[in-house]
N, C-alpha and C positions, 0 to 999 in steps of 0.2 A: 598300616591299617589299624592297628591297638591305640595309635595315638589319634584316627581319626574318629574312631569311635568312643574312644572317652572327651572327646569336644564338642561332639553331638551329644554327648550323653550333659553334658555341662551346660548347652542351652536349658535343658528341662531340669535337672538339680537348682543350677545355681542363678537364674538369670533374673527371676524376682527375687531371691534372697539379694542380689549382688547389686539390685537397684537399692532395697532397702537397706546395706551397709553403706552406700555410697553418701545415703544420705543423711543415715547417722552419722559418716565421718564429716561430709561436710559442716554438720553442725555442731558437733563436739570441737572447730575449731575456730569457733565466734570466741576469741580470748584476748588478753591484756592484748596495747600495741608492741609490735616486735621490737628490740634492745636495737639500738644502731650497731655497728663493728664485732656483731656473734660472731664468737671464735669455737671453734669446737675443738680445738685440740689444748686448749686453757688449761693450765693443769692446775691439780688441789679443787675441780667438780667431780660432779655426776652430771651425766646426759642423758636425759630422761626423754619419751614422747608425753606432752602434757597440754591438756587442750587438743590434741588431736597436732600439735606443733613440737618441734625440738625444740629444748629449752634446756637448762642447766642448773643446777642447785652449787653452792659450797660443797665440797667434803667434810669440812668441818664442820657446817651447819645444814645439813641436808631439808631442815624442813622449814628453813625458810621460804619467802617468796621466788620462784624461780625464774631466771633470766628466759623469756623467751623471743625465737627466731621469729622470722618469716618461712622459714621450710613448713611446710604438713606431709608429715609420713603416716603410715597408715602401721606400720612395722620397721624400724632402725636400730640401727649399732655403728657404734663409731669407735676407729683407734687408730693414735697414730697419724691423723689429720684426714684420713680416710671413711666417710662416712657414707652407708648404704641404708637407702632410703627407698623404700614398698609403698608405691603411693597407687591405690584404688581407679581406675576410671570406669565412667559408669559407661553403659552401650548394651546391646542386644543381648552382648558374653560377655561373663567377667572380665575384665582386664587387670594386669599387674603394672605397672612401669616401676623395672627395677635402677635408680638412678645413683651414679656413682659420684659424690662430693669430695671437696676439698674441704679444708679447715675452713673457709666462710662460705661451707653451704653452697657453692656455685658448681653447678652439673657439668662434669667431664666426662659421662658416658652413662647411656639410656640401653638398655635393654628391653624390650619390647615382651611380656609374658600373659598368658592366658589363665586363667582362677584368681583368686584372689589371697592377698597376702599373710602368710603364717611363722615364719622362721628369718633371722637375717643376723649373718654372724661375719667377720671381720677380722681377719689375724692382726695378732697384739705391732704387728712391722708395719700396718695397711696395707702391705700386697696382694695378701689371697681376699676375698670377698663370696658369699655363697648366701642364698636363699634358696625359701620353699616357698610355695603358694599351693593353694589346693587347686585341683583342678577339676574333682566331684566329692561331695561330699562338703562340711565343713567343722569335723568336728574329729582327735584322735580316739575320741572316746566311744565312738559308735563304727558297725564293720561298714565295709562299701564304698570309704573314701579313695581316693586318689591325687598322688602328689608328683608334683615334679619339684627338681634341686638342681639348682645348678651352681657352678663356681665358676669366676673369673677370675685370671691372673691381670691384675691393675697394671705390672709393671710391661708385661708383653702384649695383653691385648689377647691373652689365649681364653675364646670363652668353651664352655658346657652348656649350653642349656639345659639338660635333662641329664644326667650321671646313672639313669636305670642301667644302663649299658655296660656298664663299667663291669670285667671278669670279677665275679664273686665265688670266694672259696670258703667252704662251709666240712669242716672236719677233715680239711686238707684235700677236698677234691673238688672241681667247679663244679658252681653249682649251678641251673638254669629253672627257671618259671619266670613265666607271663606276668605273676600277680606280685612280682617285685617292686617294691619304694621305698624309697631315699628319704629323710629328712633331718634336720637338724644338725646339721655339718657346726664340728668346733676344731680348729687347726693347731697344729703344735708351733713351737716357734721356728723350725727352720721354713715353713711357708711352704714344706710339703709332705709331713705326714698330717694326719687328720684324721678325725673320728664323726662315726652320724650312726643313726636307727637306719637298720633296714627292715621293712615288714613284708612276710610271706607266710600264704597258706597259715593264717590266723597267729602268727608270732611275730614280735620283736627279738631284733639283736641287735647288739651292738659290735660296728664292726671296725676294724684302722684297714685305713686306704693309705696308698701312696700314690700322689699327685702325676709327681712323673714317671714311674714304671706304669699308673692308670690299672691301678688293680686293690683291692680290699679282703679282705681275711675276716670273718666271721669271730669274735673273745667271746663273748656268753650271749648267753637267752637273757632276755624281759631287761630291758636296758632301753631307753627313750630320752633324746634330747641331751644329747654328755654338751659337758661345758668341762673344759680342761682348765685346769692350775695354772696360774703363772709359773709354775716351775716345773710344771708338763709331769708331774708325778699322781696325780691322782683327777680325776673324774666325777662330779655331779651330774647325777641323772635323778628322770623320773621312773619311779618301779612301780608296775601296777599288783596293788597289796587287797587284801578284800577288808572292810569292804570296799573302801578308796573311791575311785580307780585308782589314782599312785599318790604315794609319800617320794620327797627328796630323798635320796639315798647319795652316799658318799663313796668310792671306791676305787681303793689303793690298787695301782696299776703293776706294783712290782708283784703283789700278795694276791693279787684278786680277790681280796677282803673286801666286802662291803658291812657300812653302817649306816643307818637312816639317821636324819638330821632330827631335831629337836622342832621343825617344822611337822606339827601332826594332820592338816590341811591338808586337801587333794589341790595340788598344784598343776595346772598345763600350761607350763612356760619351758621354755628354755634359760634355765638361771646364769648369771653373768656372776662373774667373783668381783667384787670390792675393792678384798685385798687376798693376801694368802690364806688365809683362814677364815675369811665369811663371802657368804653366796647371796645377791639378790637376784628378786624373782618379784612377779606380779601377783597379788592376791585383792582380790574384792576392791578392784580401782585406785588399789598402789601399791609402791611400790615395797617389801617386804626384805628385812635381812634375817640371817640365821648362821652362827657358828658353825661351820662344821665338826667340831670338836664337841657339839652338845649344847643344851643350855636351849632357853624360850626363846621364838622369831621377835623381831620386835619392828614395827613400822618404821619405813627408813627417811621415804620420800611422799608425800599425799597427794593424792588427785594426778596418779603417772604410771608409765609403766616402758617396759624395754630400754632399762636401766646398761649404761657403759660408765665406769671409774675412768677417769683421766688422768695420771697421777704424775 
């Protein structure tokens, strides 16, 4: 009943908003013609959405002119040859089509989802795969939204569509409410712990799941959007600071130390790491890097955003 009623509630939210992104995505992807033989798993880029299209820059020269596809996603992440692609359709209610690619872009599996596109992460293997789309509301910065997240396991075919479900233990005892959401899933490298925001009763936390037991544990308050290390020791999120809404923040998983990035911008992304020491993120229409260690952002990639290193 909860879910039929937030889809009803979603024709009246979202369904002129969701014609008019449809058609700004449409036309945000009038751009160069597509590169013949796009590889997305090329190493020594970035893969960027540019144009409203997947496309790719150097690593070593990111701001040159970028290779672009044929693909239009509306939200992507790619690794590993595994690339998850949020592409908008327009109709009465938002639609998502969540589609699953190979290294040249060619769809091995469509998921069929309701809102429209906000989140899409990709374990560094390409096995696991997870997005969010909202499905009322469209914005993390205002109360009243509503999201669903799901994961797919690529290699078995196991999907989630909506993970609200999943036992959540909160100070070590389950915990239960109606007004629970998922977003922002980022996976460690064995392909089944993983970290996302849950929001309840006017908070964020940040909590680690385990895939295959199908259970999550509750580590701190006000925590939004983690993006794990290549080395799965430490965590970039967005913290909402006043007057903000959120600054990047950085945070050591052994210490539960957190430090804010040298990024002083309200950010709402979910930032992708580079390398082991720097985070891109999207700001004012590109894409954006910053040290974790300190030190000024400095524009990485232009005219992009939902930044993946392929190295």
């Amino acid at each position: 009943m909860r879910r039929v009623l937030v889809l009803l509630a979603a024709v009246v939210l979202l369904a002129g908003g969701a014609t008019a992104y449809a058609t700004w995505a449409a036309s945000s992807r009038q751009v160069a013609p597509a590169a013949a033989g796009f590889d997305a798993a090329e190493p020594g880029r970035v893969l960027v959405r540019s144009g409203g299209r997947v496309a790719s820059v150097p690593l070593a020269d990111p701001g040159a002119p970028p290779r672009v596809s044929s693909r239009a996603c509306d939200r992507f992440y790619t690794a590993n040859g595994t690339t998850l692609c949020l592409a908008t359709r327009p109709g009465p209610l938002p639609k998502t089509e969540a589609l699953v690619l190979d290294r040249s872009l060619k769809e091995t599996r469509r998921v069929n989802l309701a809102g429209v596109p906000s989140r899409a992460r990709v374990s560094a293997s390409g096995r696991m795969a997870s997005w969010t789309v909202f499905v009322t509301g469209d914005s993390y910065s205002t109360g009243g939204f509503s999201t669903w997240t799901g994961i797919l396991d690529t290699r078995t075919g196991y999907l989630i569509t909506n993970m609200e479900d999943i036992p959540l233990y909160l100070d070590g005892r389950r915990y239960h409410s109606a007004d629970v959401n998922y977003w922002g899933v980022t996976f460690a490298a064995d392909d089944n712990r993983f970290y996302a925001t849950v929001g309840t009763k006017g908070r964020t936390y940040l909590v680690e799941g385990d895939f295959g037991a199908w259970r999550a544990r509750v580590l701190r308050e006000n925590a939004e959007c983690p993006s794990l290390s290549p080395d799965g020791t430490r965590l970039v999120f967005k913290k909402r600071v006043s007057p903000g809404p959120w600054r990047l923040h950085l945070l050591d998983l052994a210490t539960m130390r957190e430090s804010p990035l040298g990024e002083r911008a309200s950010i709402d992304d979910q930032a992708a790491w580079l390398d082991d020491r720097t985070v891109m993120y999207a700001k004012d229409g590109d894409v954006w890097a910053a040290d974790v260690t300190g030190g000024p952002p400095h524009r990485l990639v232009p005219g992009a955003t939902s930044p993946a290193a392929i190295h």
